[in-house]
FINU-519656 format. One record per residue (C-alpha): residue in three letters; x, y, z. Coordinates in steps of 0.05 Angstrom, whole numbers, padded with zeros to 5 digits, always signed. Layout:
BEGIN
alaXYZ ...
% end
This chain:
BEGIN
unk+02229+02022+02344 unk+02238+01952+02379 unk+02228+01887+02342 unk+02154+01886+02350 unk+02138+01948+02321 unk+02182+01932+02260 unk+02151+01864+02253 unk+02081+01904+02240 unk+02122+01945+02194 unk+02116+01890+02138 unk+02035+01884+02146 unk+01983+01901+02095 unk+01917+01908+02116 unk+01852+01896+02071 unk+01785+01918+02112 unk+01723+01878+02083 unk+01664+01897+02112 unk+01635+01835+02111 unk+01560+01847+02094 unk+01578+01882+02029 unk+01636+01835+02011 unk+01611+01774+01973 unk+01546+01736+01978 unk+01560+01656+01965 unk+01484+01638+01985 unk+01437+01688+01955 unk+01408+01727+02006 unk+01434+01795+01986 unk+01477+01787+02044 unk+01555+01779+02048 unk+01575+01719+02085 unk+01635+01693+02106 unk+01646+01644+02053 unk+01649+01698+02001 unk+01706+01724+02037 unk+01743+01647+02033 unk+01735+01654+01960 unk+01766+01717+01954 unk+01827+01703+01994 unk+01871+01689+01933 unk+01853+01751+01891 unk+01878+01784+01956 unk+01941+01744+01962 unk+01956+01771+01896 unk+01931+01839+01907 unk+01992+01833+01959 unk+01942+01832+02029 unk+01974+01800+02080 unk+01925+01815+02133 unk+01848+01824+02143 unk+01818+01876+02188 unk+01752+01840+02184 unk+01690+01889+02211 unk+01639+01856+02264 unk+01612+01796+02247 unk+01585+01780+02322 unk+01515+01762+02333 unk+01471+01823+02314 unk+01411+01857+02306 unk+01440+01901+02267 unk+01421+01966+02303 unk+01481+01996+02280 unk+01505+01947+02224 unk+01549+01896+02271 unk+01571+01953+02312 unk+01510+01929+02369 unk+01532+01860+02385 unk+01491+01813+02418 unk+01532+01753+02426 unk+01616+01768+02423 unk+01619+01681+02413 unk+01573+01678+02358 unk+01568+01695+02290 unk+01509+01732+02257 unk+01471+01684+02225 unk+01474+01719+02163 unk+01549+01714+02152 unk+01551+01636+02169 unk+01564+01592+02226 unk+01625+01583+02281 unk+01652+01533+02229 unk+01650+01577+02177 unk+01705+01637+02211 unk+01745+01575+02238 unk+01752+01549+02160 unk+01766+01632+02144 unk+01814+01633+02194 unk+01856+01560+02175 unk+01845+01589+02099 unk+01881+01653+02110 unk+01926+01627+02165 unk+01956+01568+02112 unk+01963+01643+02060 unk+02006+01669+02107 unk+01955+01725+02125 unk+01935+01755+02193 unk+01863+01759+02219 unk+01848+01830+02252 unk+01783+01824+02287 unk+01741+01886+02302 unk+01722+01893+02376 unk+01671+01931+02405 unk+01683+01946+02476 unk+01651+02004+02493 unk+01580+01974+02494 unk+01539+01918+02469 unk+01470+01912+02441 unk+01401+01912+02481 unk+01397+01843+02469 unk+01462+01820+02503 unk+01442+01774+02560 unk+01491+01826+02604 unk+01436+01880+02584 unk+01374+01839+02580 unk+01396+01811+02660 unk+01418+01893+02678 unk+01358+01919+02663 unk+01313+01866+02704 unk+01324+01903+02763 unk+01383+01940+02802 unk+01401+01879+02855 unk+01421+01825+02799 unk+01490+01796+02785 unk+01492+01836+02714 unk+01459+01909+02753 unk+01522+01949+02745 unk+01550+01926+02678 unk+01526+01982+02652 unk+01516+02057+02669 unk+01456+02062+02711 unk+01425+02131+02743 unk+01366+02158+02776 unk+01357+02213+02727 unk+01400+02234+02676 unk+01459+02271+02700 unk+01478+02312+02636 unk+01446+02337+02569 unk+01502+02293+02523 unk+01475+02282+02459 unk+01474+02212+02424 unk+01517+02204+02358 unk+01458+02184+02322 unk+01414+02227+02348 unk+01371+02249+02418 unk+01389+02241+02484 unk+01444+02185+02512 unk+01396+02171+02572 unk+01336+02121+02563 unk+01293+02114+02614 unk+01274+02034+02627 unk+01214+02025+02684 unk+01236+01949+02716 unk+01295+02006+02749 unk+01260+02067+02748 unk+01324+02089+02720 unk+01364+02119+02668 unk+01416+02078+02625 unk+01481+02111+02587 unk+01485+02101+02503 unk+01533+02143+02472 unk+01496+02112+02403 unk+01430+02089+02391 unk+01380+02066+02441 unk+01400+01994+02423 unk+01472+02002+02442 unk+01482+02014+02522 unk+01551+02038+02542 unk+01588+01990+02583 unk+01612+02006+02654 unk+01691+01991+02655 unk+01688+02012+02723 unk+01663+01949+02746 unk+01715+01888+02754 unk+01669+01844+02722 unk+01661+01881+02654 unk+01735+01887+02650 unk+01739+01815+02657 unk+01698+01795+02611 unk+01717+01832+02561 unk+01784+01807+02578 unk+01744+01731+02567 unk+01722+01757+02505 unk+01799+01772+02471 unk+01816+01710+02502 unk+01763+01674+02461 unk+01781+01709+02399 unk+01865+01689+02411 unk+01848+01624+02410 unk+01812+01615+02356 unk+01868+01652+02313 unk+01856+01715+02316 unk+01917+01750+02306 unk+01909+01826+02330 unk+01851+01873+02338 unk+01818+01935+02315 unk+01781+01973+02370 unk+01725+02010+02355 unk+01717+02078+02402 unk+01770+02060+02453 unk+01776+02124+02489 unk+01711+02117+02502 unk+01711+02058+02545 unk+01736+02104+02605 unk+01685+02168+02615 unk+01699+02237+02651 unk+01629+02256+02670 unk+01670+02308+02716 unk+01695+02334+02660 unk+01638+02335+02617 unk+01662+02278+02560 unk+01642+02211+02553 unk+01719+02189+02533 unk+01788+02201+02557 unk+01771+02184+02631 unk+01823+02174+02686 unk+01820+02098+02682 unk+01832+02091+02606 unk+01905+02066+02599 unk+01887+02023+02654 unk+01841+01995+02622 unk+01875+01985+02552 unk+01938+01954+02598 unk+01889+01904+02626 unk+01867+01873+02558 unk+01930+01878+02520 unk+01989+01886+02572 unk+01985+01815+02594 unk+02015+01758+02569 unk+01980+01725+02526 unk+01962+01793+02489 unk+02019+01819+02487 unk+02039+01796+02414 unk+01980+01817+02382 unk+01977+01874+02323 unk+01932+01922+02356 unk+01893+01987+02326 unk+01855+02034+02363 unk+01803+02084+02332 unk+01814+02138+02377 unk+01806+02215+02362 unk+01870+02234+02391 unk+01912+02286+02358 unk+01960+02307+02416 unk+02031+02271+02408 unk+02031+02266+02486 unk+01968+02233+02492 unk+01984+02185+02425 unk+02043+02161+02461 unk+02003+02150+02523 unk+01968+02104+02474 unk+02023+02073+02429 unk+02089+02078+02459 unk+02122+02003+02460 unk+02138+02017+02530 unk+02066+02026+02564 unk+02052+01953+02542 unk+01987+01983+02502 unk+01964+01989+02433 unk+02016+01980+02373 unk+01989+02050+02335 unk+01921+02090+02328 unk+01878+02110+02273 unk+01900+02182+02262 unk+01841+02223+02229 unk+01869+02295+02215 unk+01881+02279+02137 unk+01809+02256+02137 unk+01772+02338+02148 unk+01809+02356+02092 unk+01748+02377+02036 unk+01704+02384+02082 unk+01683+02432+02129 unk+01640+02378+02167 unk+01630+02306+02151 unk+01567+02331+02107 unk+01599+02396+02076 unk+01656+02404+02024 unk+01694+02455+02020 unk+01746+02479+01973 unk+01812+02442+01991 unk+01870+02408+01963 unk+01929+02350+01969 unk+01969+02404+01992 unk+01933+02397+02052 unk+01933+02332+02068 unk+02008+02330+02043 unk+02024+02381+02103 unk+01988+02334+02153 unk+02021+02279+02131 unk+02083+02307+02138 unk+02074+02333+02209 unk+02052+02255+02234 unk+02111+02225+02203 unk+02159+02267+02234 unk+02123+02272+02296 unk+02116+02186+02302 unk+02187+02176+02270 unk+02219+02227+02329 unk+02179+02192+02383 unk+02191+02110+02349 unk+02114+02111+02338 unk+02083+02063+02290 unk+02039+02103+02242 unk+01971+02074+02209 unk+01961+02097+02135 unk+01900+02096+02109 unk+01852+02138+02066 unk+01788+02109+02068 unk+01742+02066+02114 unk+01678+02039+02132 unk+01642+02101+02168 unk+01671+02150+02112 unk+01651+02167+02039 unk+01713+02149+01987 unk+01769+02188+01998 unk+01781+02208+01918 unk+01711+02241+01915 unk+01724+02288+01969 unk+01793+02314+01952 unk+01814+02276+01886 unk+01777+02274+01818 unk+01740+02209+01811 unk+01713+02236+01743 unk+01759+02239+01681 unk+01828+02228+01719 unk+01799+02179+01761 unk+01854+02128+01750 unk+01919+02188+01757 unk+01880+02214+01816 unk+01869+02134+01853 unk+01942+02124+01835 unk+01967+02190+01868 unk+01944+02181+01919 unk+01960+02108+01941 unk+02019+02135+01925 unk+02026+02189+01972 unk+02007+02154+02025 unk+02025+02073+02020 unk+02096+02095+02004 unk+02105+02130+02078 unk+02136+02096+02137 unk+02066+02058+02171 unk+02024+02001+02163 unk+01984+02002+02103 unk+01908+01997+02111 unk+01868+01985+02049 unk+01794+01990+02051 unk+01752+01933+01997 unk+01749+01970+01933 unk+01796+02022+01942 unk+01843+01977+01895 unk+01803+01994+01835 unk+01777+02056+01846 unk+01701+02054+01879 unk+01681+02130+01878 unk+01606+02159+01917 unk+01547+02136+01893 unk+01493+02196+01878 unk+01417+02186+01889 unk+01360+02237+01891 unk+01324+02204+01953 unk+01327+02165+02019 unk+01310+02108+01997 unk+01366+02087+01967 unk+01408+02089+02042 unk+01408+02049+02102 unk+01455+02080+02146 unk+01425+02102+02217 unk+01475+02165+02219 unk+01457+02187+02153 unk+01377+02189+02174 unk+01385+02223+02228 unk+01435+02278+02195 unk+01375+02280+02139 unk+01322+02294+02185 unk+01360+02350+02222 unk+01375+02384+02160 unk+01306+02378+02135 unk+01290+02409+02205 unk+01336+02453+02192 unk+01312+02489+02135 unk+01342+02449+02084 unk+01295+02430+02020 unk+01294+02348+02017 unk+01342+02358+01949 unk+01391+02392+01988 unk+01395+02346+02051 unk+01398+02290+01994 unk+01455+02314+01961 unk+01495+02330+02032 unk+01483+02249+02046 unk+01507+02234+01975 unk+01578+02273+01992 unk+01581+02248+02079 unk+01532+02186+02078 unk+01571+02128+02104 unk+01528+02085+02062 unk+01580+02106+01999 unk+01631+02061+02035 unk+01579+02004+02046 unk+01540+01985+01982 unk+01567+01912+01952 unk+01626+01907+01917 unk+01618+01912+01847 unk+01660+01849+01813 unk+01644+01850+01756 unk+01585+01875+01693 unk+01531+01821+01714 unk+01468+01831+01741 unk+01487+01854+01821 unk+01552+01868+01799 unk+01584+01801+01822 unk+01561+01805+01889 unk+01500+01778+01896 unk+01446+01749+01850 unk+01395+01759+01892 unk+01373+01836+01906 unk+01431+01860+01953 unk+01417+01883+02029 unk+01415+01961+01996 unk+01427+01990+01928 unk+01495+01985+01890 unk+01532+02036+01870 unk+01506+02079+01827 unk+01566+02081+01782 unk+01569+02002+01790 unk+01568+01999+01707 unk+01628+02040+01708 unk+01675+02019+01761 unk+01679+01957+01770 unk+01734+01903+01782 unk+01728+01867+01709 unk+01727+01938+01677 unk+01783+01953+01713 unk+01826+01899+01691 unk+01806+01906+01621 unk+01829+01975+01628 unk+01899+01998+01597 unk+01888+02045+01660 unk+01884+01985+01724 unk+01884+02020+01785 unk+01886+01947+01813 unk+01949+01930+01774 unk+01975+01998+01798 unk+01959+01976+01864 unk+02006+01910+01861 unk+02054+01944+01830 unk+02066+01987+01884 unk+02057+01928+01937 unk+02106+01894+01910 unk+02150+01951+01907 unk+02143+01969+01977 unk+02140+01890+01989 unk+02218+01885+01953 unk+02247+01940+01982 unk+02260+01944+02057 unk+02270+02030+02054 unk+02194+02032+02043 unk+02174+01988+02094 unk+02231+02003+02146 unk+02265+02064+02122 unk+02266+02135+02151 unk+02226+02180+02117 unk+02248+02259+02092 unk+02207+02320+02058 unk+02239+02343+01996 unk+02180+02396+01969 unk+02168+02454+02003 unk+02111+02485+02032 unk+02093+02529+01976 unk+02094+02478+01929 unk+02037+02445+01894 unk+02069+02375+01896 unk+02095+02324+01947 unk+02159+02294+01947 unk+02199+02255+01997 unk+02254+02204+02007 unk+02251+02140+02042 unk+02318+02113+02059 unk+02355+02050+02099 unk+02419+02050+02094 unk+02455+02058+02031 unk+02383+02044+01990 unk+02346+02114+01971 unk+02281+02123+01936 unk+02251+02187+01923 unk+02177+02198+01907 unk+02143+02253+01868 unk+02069+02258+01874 unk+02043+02319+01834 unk+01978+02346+01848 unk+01919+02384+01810 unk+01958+02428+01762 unk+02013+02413+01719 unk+02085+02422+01755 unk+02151+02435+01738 unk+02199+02384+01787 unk+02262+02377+01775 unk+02284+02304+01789 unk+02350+02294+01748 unk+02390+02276+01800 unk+02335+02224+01834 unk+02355+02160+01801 unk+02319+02105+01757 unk+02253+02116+01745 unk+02222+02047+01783 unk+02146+02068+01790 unk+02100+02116+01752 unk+02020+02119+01730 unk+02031+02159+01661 unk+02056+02109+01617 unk+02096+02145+01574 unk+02138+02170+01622 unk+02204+02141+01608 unk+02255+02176+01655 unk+02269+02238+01703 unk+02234+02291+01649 unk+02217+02353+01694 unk+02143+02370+01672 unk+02096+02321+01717 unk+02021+02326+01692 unk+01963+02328+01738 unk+01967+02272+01788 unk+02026+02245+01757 unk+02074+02202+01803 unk+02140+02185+01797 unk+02185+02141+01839 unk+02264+02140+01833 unk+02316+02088+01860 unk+02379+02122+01872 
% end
């Protein structure tokens, strides 16, 4: 790896989805002051950086994800002054500001859009994807067709989303451009790196039949960061890539174009569709992370870890136990995965354990995905129970509701009724409880930080798989020079691991674990310095 990639090496990333964060005015809203008052819990959670989710001008089609003004800040999060206070706050921490950027397409009421659709001889016509009638049967994300028929043109425009979010046409000069404006904007103000949202999307293959992947898409990436005054910024792509050649396409330091991707194998596992479980296990995902660390360590790839975000349920209720060995299972699997060669990402909550919410009707969701899954599986056949109960184990709304701080009334977020229901298990798992706990998953959580923190092997080391495929445990060494650790993650069942020979016993989540006994309990963990 160069010097760049090794730099990144020493992030970790907390991802606050700002609406759901913390509410400083009352309006059931999070705002961007509630994230300036928070900054110092995550300084000492051991955060170093923020990817911080849209908080663009909105209309909140899709929850931030439609913006309407890439300058502006939704009016429910606070003003311009506001993010440039959030960003001298965190900057004076010594933490890193990872916007989210949206380039694939904008809202409807962008003034690119609101000038495109006026008619088709206008300075703005051909910023987006314009056609006489549509020219395939592609099928929106969220449901229905992706062509919408506007009369000013008598024509058809492209949304890959909802009706309120028009794809943006990167084949025109002009919208590369200005989207290059837009990063521009964003570096200057402080912005230290970048999560994209969709990027292979940005270039389509209607040839080919796919609205992503498209001939011009590394050209594209080059042209926002390849240049310059880009080209030190911490850069993340969501991109559903899992071919190596294609990744390092992406991700390689030499092509000058994004410093790692999201990759989402590890996420399928427990379910046989985003709404469906199915049985599964941590050997699974063990095996899958094994095949991307040898596959980005052989090619000098920087690897994203990460087990949870904003458009997925908790990761714990889908292949852990978030029930009675909710704290072993949390703590296993932060460890199996934030002790690997990559850059942490940490989603808000994760820290102490937030599990899915269950509710027997619709009216305890928002989430545009999630009522358009529920009305196809009512269409279906489904009873209204069971499409419920399929959006109570997919629903992206379980990563959404407000974070629950503490026992009050709104849990600490808000004292006013929050934009949608808290967690259902808000009385339960919360932040205060949690710390009053002999069992912190928080505490857990720094622990381990600082571990990795302390010790370059875990942050810069090479990583190798000790278990073997048969086994129902994971464990691996991370190593840098003449400094070895060796970490034993048991999963479900009790195991018998012989670790005599590991070293000191530095790290573990039972607490009477003392030394290098062989008999690991379910989710128990174990880390040894040679």
């Amino acid at each position: 790896m160069n010097e760049k990639q090794l730099s990144f090496l020493d992030l970790v990333i907390y991802q606050i989805y700002p609406r759901s964060f913390k509410d400083t005015n009352n309006d059931g809203i999070g705002d961007l002051k509630g994230i300036i008052s928070k900054l110092d819990y995550l300084c000492d959670l051991g955060v170093n950086a923020i990817w911080l989710c849209p908080c663009y001008k909105s209309p909140n089609k899709d929850n931030g994800y439609d913006v309407a003004d890439y300058r502006d800040i939704m009016d429910e999060f606070g003003t311009m002054e506001d993010m440039r206070v959030l960003i001298r706050e965190m900057h004076s921490r010594g933490m890193k500001l990872i916007m989210d950027l949206v380039p694939n397409h904008t809202s409807d009421k962008h003034k690119w859009f609101i000038e495109s659709r006026k008619s088709k001889d206008n300075p703005y016509s051909d910023y987006y994807y314009w056609f006489d009638k549509p020219i395939n049967d592609w099928r929106a994300s969220f449901g229905g067709s992706v062509w919408e028929y506007v009369p000013e043109r008598d024509q058809y425009y492209l949304h890959s989303y909802t009706v309120g979010q028009p794809d943006l046409n990167w084949d025109n000069p002009k919208v590369v451009k200005e989207m290059q404006d837009v990063v521009d904007f964003w570096v200057d103000m402080g912005a230290d790196g970048f999560r994209i949202d969709v990027i292979d999307q940005i270039s389509k293959d209607f040839e080919a039949g796919r609205n992503c992947f498209g001939p011009n898409l590394h050209k594209y990436i080059n042209a926002l960061f390849g240049r310059e005054k880009t080209a030190h910024l911490f850069t993340v792509g969501e991109c559903w890539a899992n071919d190596i050649e294609e990744i390092k396409r992406h991700i390689s330091a030499d092509r000058n174009e994004l410093s790692t991707l999201f990759q989402f194998d590890h996420l399928e596992a427990g379910r046989s569709e985003k709404f469906t479980p199915m049985a599964d296990s941590l050997v699974t995902v063990r095996d899958i992370l094994i095949k991307w660390q040898s596959l980005t360590q052989q090619h000098q790839l920087l690897y994203s870890l990460f087990t949870d975000n904003h458009d997925n349920s908790p990761f714990i209720s889908r292949i852990g136990n978030d029930k009675e060995l909710r704290y072993e299972s949390a703590t296993c699997i932060a460890t199996m995965f934030y002790l690997l060669k990559g850059v942490p990402f940490i989603y808000q909550g994760q820290e102490f354990g937030i599990s899915s919410s269950h509710y027997d009707d619709m009216s305890y969701f928002d989430d545009v995905e999630s009522f358009d899954m529920y009305n196809r599986l009512v269409d279906s056949g489904l009873t209204e129970k069971e499409a419920v109960e399929k959006i109570n184990f997919g629903g992206r709304d379980n990563a959404r509701r407000p974070m629950p701080w503490d026992n009050s009334v709104g849990g600490g977020f808000s004292e006013a009724k929050a934009w949608i229901p808290l967690s259902s298990r808000v009385n339960e798992i919360n932040l205060e409880n949690d710390l009053n706990s002999q069992k912190s998953i928080f505490r857990f959580y720094k622990a381990m930080l600082s571990l990795r923190k302390n010790n370059i092997a875990f942050r810069k080391g090479g990583f190798k798989a000790v278990s073997s495929d048969g086994d129902k445990y994971f464990v691996f060494e991370r190593e840098y020079k003449n400094e070895t650790f060796t970490v034993v993650c048991n999963f479900e069942q009790p195991s018998v691991i012989e670790c005599k020979d590991f070293g000191t016993l530095v790290l573990n989540n039972y607490s009477d674990r003392v030394g290098a006994e062989s008999s690991f309990r379910p989710y128990e963990i174990a880390v040894f310095k040679a």
